[in-house]
C-alpha positions in Angstrom: -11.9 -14.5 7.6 -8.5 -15.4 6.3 -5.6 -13.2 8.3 -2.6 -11.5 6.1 0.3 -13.7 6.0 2.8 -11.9 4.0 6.6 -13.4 5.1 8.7 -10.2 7.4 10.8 -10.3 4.0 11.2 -7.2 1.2 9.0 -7.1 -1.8 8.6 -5.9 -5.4 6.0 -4.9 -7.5 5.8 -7.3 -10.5 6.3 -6.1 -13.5 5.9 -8.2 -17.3 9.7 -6.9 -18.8 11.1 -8.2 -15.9 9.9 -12.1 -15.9 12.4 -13.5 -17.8 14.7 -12.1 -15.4 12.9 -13.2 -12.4 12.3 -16.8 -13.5 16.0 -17.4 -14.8 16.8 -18.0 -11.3 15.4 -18.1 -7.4 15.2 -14.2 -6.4 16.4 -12.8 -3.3 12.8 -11.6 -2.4 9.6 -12.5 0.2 6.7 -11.5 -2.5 5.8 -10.1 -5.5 2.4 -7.8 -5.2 0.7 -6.6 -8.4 -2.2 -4.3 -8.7 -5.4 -6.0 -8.7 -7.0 -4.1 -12.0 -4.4 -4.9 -14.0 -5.6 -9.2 -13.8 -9.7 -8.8 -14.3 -9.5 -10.0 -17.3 -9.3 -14.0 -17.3 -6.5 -14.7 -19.4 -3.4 -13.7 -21.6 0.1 -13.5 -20.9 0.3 -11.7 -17.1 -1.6 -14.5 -16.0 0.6 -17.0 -17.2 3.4 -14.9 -15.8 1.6 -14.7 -12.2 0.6 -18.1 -12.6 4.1 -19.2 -12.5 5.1 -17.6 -9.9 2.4 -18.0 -7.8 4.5 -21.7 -7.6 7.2 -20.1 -5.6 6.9 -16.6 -4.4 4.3 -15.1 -1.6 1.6 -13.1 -3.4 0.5 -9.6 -2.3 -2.9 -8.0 -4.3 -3.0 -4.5 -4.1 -6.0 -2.9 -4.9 -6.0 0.7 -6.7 -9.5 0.7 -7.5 -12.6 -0.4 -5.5 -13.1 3.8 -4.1 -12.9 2.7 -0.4 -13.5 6.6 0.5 -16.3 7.1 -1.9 -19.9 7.8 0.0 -21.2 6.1 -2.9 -21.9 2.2 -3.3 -19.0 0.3 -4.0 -19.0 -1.0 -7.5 -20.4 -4.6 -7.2 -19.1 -5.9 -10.3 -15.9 -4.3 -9.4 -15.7 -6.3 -6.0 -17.0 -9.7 -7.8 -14.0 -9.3 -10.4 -11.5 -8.5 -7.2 -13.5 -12.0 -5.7 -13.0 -14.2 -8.6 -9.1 -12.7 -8.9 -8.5 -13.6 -5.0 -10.2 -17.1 -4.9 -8.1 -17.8 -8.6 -4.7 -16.8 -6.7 -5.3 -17.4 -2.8 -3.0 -14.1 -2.4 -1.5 -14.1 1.5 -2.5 -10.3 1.7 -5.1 -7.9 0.1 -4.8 -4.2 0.4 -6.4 -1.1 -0.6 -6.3 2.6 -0.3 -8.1 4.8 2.4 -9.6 7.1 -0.9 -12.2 7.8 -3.1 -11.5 7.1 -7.3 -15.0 6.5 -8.7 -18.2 8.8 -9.1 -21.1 8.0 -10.7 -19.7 5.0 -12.8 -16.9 7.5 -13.7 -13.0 6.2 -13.0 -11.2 8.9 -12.1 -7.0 8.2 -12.8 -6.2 9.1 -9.0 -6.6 8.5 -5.7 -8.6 11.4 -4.1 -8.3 12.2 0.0 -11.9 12.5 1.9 -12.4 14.6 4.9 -12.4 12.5 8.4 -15.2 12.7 10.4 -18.2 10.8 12.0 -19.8 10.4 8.5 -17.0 8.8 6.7 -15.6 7.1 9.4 -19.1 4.9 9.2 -19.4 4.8 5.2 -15.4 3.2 4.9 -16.5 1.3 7.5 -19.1 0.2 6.2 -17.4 -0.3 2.6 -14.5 -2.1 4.3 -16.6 -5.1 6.1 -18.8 -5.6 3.0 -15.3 -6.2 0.9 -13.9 -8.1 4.1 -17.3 -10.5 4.3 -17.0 -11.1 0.1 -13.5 -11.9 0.3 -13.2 -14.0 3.1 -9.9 -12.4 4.2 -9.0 -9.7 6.1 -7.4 -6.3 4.0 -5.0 -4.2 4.8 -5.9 -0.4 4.5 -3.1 2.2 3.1 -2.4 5.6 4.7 -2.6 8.1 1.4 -0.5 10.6 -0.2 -2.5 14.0 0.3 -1.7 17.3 -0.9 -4.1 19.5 1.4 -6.4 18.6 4.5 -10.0 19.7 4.7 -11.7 22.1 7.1 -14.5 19.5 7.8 -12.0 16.9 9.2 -12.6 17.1 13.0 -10.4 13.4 13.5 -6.5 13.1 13.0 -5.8 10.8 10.5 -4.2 8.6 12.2 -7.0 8.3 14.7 -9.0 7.4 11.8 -7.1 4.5 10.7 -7.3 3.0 14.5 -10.7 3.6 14.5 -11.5 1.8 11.4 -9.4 -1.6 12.7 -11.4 -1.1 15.9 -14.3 -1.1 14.0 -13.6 -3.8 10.9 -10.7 -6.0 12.3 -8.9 -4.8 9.4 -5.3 -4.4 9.9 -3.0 -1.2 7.9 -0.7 -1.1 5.0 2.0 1.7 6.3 3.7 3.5 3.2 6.1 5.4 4.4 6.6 7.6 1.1 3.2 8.5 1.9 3.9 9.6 5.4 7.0 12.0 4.0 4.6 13.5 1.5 1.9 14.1 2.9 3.6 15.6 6.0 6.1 17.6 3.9 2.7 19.0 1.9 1.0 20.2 4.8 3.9 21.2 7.2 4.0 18.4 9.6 6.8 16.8 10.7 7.3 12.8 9.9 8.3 11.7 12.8 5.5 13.3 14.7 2.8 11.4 12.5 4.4 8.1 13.1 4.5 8.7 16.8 0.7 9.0 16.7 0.4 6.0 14.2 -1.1 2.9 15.5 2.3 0.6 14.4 0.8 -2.2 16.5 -1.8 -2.7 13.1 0.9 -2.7 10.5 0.6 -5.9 8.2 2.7 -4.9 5.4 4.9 -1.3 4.3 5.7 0.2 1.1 8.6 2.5 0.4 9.6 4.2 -2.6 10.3 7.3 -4.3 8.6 10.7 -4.5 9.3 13.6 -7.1 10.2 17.6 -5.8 8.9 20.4 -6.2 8.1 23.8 -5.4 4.3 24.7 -4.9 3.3 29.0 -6.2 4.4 29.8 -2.6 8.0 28.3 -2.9 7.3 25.7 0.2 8.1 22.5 -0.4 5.8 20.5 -2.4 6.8 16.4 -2.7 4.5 14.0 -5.7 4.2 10.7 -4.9 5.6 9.7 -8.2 6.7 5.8 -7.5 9.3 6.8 -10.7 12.3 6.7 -8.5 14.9 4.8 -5.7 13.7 5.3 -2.4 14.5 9.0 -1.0 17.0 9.4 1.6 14.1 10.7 4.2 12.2 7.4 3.3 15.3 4.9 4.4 15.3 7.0 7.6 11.9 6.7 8.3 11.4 3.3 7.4 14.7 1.9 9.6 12.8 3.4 12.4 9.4 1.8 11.9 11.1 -1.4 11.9 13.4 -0.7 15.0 9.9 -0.5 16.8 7.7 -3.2 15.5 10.3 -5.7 14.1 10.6 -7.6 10.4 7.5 -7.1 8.4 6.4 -7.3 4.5 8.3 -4.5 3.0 7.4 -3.8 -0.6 9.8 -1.3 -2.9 7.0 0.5 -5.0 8.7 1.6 -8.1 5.9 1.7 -11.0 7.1 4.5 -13.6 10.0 4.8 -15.4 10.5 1.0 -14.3 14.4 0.5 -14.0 16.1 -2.4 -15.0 15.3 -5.9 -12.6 18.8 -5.8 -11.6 18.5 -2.0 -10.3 15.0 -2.9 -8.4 16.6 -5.8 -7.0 19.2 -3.8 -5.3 16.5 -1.4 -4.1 14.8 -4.7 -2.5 18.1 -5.9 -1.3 19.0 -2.7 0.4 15.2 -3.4 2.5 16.2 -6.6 3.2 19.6 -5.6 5.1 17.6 -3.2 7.5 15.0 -6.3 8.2 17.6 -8.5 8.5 19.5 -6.1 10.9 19.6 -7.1 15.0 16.5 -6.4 16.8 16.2 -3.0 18.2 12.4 -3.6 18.5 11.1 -1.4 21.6 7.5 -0.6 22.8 5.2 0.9 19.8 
């Protein structure tokens, strides 16, 4: 099974209005990731942009679709298009989201949260070492942005996430936007959820921005909007992960209201600067 290999190096998400940017000269960046459902098909102009460059940039394939959370069967010709895209492309990571999107051959246009318990914890499992055996490669598993918590969960999420690499050999995808909004949502504090995180797992993190709001109650309610620069909380967050477990695969998610290159660049650069900063790295 082929291990994650992303470079400890700040990332962007690749998007087609920025290649002729990109390719006019060598970028200050480790990767480029681009969802996976966006490349099924097996040609036309995004694979010619990927294609070149796949010649001199890392690769990172982030999945947005397979329904990992679902207790349904995973969608076998789904998985066989993800196959064919990973063996086309020999990406250095693969990741996916710990949710549910699919039901009953209906694609539903988010990424649902599941309750975690016994249950679940044995149908992701399940779903994740059937994906890990067709691929041949190890995936990285993404904490989610969630709104509310349900009454049947009877393990802490982030219990749930070790158990699942216990179980699989996975390894995790930390987004830190995630962590602010979901704890924000449901009145946890940030820093407590990372303190119960198992960092030791993380292959790869994403940062970016989140939208505000108000929910009927007037708390607080944050939307994991990706239309935005990274958030002030989410720097802060983020230069603390990395003071504990060191440089890793940082990716600047930033996939609505896409901003210029050169404004996404500097969002990138500005990761780079806290990788590149002395170690501070101290005991997970």
């Amino acid at each position: 099974m082929k291990p994650s290999k992303l470079p400890g190096r700040a990332g962007v998400g690749l998007k087609p209005q920025h290649f002729t940017a990109i390719v006019a000269a060598r970028q200050p960046v480790g990767f480029f990731e681009v969802h996976a459902e966006n490349y099924m098909g097996d040609g036309g102009p995004l694979h010619a942009q990927l294609g070149r460059l796949r010649q001199d940039y890392a690769l990172s394939i982030h999945g947005v679709g397979l329904s990992i959370g679902s207790m349904q069967p995973l969608d076998a010709d789904h998985l066989g298009r993800l196959k064919r895209l990973c063996d086309r492309y020999e990406p250095d990571s693969f990741s996916e989201h710990l949710a549910w999107s699919s039901h009953d051959g209906v694609y539903l246009n988010d990424l649902l949260p599941l309750p975690y318990n016994g249950s679940t914890l044995a149908r992701v499992a399940e779903h994740i070492d059937l994906i890990q055996t067709t691929l041949s490669r190890q995936i990285l598993l993404e904490n989610p942005a969630t709104y509310l918590s349900f009454a049947e969960s009877t393990i802490p999420e982030t219990v749930f996430l070790a158990e699942l690499v216990q179980l699989t050999g996975c390894r995790l995808l930390l987004d830190v936007n995630n962590v602010v909004v979901a704890s924000i949502n449901q009145g946890v504090s940030p820093d407590t959820y990372l303190k119960a995180f198992p960092l030791h797992c993380i292959q790869e993190i994403h940062i970016g921005g989140h939208a505000e709001s108000v929910d009927e109650s007037g708390a607080p309610l944050l939307i994991d909007s990706h239309g935005s620069p990274v958030s002030d909380p989410v720097w802060r967050l983020f230069e603390h992960v990395i003071d504990r477990v060191g440089p890793v695969a940082s990716l600047v998610e930033w996939d609505n209201d896409v901003p210029s290159w050169a404004m996404l660049r500097k969002e990138a650069e500005a990761a780079q600067k806290i990788l590149d900063r002395p170690s501070k790295t101290i005991a997970a």
